[in-house]
C-alpha positions as CSV (number, residue, x, y, z in Angstrom):
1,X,6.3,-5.8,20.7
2,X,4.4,-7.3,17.9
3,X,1.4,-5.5,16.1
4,X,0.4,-7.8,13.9
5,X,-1.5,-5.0,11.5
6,X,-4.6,-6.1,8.9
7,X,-3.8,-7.4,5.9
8,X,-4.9,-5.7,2.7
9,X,-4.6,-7.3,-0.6
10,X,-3.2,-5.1,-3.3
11,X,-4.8,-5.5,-6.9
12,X,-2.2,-3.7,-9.4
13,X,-1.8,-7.0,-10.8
14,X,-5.0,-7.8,-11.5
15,X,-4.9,-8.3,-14.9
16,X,-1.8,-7.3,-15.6
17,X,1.9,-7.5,-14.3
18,X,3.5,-5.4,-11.6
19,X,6.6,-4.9,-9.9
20,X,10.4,-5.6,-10.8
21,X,10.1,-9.3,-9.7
22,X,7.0,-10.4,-11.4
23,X,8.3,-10.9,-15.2
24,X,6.2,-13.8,-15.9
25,X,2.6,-11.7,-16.9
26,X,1.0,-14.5,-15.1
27,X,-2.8,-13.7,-14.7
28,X,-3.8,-14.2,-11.2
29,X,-6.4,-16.3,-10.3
30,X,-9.0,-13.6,-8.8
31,X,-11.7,-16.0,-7.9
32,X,-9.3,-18.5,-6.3
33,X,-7.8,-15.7,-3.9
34,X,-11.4,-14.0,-3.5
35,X,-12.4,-17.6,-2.2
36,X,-9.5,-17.7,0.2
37,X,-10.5,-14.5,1.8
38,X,-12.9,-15.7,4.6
39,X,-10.6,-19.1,5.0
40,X,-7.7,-16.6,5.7
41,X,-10.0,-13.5,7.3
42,X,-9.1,-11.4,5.0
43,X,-11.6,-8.6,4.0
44,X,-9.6,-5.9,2.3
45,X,-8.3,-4.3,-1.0
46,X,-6.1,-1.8,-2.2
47,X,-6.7,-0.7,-5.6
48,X,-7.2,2.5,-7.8
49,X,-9.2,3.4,-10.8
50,X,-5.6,3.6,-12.5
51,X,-5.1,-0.2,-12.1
52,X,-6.3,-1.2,-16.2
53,X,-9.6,-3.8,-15.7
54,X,-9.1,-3.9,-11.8
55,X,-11.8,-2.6,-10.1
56,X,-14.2,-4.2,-12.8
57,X,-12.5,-7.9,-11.6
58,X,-12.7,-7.1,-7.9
59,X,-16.8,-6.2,-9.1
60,X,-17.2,-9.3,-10.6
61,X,-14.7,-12.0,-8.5
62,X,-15.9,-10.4,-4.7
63,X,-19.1,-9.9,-5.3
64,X,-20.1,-12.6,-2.9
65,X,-17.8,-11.0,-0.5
66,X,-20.4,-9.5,2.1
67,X,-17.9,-8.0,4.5
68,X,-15.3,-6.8,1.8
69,X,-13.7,-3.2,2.6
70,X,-12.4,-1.8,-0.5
71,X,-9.9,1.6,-0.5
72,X,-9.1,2.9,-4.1
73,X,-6.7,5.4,-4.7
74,X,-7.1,8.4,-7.1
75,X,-4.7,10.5,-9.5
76,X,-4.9,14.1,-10.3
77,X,-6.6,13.8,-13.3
78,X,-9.7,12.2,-11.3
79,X,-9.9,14.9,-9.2
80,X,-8.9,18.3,-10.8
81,X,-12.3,19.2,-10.9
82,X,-16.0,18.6,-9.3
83,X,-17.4,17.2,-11.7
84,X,-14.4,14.7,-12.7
85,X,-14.3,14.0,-9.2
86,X,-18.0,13.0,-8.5
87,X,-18.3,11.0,-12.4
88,X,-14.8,9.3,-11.0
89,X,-16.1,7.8,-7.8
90,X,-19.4,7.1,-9.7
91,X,-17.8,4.9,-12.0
92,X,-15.5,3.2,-9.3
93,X,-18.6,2.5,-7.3
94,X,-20.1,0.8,-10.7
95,X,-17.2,-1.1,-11.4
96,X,-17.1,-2.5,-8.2
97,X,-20.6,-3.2,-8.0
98,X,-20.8,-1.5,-4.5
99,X,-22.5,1.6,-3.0
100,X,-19.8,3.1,-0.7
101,X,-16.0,3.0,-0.4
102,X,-14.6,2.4,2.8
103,X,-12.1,5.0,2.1
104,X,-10.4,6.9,-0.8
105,X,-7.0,7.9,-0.8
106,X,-5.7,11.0,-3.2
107,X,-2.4,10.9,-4.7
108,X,-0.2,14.3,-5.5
109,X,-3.0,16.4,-3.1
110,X,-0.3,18.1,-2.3
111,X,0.8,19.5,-5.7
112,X,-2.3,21.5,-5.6
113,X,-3.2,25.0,-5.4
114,X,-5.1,26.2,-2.6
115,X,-7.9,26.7,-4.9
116,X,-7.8,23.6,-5.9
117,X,-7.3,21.4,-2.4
118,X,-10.5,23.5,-1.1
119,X,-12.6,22.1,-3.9
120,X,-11.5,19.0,-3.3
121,X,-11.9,19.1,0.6
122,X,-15.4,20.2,-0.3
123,X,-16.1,17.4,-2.3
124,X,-15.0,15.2,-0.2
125,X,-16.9,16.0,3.3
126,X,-20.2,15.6,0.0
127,X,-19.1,12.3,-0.6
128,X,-18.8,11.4,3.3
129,X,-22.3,13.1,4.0
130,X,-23.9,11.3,1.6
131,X,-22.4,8.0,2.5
132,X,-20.6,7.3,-0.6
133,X,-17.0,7.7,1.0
134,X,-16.4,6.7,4.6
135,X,-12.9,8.2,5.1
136,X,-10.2,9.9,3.4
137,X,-6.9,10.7,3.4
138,X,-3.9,10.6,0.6
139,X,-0.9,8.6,-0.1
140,X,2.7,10.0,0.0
141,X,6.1,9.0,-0.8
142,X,8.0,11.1,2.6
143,X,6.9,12.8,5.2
144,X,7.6,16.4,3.4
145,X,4.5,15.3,1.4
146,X,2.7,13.9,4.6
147,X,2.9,17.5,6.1
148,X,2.3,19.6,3.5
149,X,-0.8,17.9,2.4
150,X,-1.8,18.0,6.4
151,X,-1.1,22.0,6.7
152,X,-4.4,22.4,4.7
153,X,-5.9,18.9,4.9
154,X,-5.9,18.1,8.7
155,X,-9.1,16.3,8.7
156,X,-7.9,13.4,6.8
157,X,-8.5,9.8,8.7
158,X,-6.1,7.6,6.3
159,X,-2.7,7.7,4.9
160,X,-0.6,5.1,2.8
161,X,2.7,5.4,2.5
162,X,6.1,3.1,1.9
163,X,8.6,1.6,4.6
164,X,10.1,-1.5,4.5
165,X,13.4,-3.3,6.3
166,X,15.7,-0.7,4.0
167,X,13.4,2.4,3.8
168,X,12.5,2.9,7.5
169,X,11.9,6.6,6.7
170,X,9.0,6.8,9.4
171,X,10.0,4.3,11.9
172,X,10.2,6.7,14.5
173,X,8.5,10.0,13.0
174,X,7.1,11.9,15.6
175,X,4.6,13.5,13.2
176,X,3.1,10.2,12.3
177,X,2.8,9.3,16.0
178,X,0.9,12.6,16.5
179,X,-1.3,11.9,13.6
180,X,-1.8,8.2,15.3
181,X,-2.8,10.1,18.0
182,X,-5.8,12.0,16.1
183,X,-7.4,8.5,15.0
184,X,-5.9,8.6,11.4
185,X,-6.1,5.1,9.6
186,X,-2.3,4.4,8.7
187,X,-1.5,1.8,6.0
188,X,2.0,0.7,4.7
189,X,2.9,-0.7,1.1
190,X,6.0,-1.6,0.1
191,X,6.9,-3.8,2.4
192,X,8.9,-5.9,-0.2
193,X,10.1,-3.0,-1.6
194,X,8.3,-3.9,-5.4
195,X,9.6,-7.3,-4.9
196,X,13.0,-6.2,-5.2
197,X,13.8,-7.3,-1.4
198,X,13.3,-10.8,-2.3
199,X,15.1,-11.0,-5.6
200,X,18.5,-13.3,-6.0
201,X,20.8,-10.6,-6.4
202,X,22.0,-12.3,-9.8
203,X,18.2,-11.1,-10.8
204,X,18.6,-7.6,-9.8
205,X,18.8,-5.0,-12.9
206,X,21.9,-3.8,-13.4
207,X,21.2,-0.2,-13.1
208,X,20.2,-0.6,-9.7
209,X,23.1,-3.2,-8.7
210,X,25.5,-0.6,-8.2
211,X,23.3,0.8,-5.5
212,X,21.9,-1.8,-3.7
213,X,24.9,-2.5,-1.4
214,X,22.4,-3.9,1.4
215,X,21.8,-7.9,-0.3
216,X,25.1,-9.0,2.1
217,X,23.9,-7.9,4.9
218,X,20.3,-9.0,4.2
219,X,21.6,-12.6,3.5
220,X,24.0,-12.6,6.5
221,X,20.9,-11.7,8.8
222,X,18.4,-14.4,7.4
223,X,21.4,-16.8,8.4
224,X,22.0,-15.8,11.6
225,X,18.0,-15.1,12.6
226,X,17.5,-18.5,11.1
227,X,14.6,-16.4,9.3
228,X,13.8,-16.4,5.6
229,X,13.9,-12.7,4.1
230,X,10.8,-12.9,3.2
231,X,9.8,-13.5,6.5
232,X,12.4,-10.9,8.0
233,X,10.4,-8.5,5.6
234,X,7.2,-9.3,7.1
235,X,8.6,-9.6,10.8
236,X,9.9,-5.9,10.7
237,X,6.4,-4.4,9.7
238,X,4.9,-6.5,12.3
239,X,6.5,-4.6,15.3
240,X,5.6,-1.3,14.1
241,X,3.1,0.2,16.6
242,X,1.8,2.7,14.4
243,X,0.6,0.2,11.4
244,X,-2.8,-0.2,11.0
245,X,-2.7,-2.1,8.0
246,X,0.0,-3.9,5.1
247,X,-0.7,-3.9,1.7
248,X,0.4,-6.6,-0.1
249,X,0.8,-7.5,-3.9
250,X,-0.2,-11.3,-4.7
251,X,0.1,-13.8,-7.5
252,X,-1.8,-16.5,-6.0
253,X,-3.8,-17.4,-3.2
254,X,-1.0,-19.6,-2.1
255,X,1.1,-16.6,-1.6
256,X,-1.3,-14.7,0.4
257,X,-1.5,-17.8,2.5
258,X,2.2,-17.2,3.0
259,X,1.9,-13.9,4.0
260,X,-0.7,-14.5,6.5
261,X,1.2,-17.5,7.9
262,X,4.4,-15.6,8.3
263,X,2.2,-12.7,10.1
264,X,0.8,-15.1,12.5
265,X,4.8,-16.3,12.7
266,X,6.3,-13.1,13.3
267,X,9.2,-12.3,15.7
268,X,10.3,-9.3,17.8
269,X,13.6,-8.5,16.4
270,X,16.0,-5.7,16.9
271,X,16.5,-3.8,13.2
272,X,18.0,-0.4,14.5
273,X,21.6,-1.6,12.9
274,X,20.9,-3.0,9.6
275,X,21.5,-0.6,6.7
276,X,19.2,1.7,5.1
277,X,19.2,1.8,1.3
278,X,20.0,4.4,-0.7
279,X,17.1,6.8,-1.9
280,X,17.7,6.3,-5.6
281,X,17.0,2.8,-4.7
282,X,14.3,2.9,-1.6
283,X,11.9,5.0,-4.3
284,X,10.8,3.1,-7.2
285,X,10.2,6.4,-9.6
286,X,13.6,7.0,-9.4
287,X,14.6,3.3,-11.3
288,X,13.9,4.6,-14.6
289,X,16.3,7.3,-14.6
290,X,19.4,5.5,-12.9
């Protein structure tokens, strides 16, 4: 059964390059894709106050953008304390020449001491009150994250977190179902795993070569489905009940284009059988050190 989730549009690349496949350091054209947006019905982002000159760009290029919905993502070192905190979301909110967020997503909450996620917490429920933040959440790498950030977090509305045709980690968690139950807001990046699902396996660094014994079995499907990988990629997310929303990394408003075409082309197909990758290779902070 096809979801077809909302389409986000990631900005890491907004100004500067991002992922394994895009080697080129090709600017995107910001205005051009911020112009596509109501052509395509597109009204969100994904960015973070990490992201270089990103949210300033978004500011500047979607400023006619009425009905855009923006979710930034923090680091530790925005949040460690009050006073960070509140001078961090201040400046997002400048950059972006906005007066709310439609939600904020923490990263590493749950490498905090209790201390420490109670201020936070605190802070947060400010924000919301005053209309500053309208949700919440964090954005984790597994589902030992997920939980431990929940045991002391539980009134969190949004989560991000990775799975793709190679990393279905969550597919069938019960926990996420239960928190899909509670109303949280789930998004998924990744889905392209960094761009490494769609590179020529000639292309492929060698350190991870060795590891990523899956390209065969990738190629053999997109032959026999008669489907392009990139649109396997995007026809696996599409089924997944749970998915409230995709967030994608662009170069071009051509290629979001794509992405919302192959959305709207999307297939039902059975994945249970293809192979999962390896976790050195389905987590991209692990790359460096193979």
């Amino acid at each position: 059964m096809l979801n077809k989730p909302r389409i986000l549009v990631g900005t890491a690349n907004f100004g500067s390059a991002y992922g394994i496949k895009n080697n080129t350091h090709n600017i995107v054209d910001v205005s051009a894709v911020a112009l596509s947006f109501t052509e395509l019905g597109i009204s969100g982002l994904d960015t973070s106050s990490d992201y270089l000159d990103a949210e300033s760009i978004i500011g500047s290029s979607f400023e006619n953008n009425l009905n855009l919905e923006i979710y930034t993502k923090y680091g530790q070192a925005s949040y460690l304390n009050r006073n960070t905190f509140r001078e961090s979301v201040a400046n997002s909110l400048f950059r972006l020449k906005k007066t709310y967020i439609n939600g904020v997503l923490l990263r590493d909450f749950d490498k905090l001491n209790k201390a420490g996620r109670s201020m936070v917490i605190q802070t947060l429920n400010e924000f919301k009150e005053e209309g500053t933040i309208k949700k919440f959440g964090v954005t984790v790498y597994s589902e030992d994250e997920l939980r431990n950030c929940y045991d002391s977090f539980p009134e969190f509305k949004i989560v991000q977190l990775p799975e793709n045709l190679i990393d279905r980690r969550f597919l069938d968690s019960n926990f996420i179902k239960e928190l899909k139950n509670k109303n949280v807001e789930i998004h998924i990046r990744s889905i392209f795993l960094q761009g490494l699902l769609l590179m020529q396996e000639s292309e492929i660094p060698t350190k991870l070569k060795a590891k990523c014994t899956f390209f065969n079995e990738l190629s053999s499907l997109s032959v026999a489905k008669h489907r392009s990988i990139f649109q396997l990629c995007i026809d696996y997310v599409a089924q997944i009940v749970w998915c409230d929303a995709i967030v994608v990394g662009i170069n071009s408003a051509d290629e979001l284009r794509e992405i919302v075409n192959a959305l709207n082309n999307s297939k039902t197909l059975n994945f249970a059988d293809f192979p999962r990758g390896d976790l050195d290779v389905i987590d991209p902070r692990k790359w460096s050190s193979l």
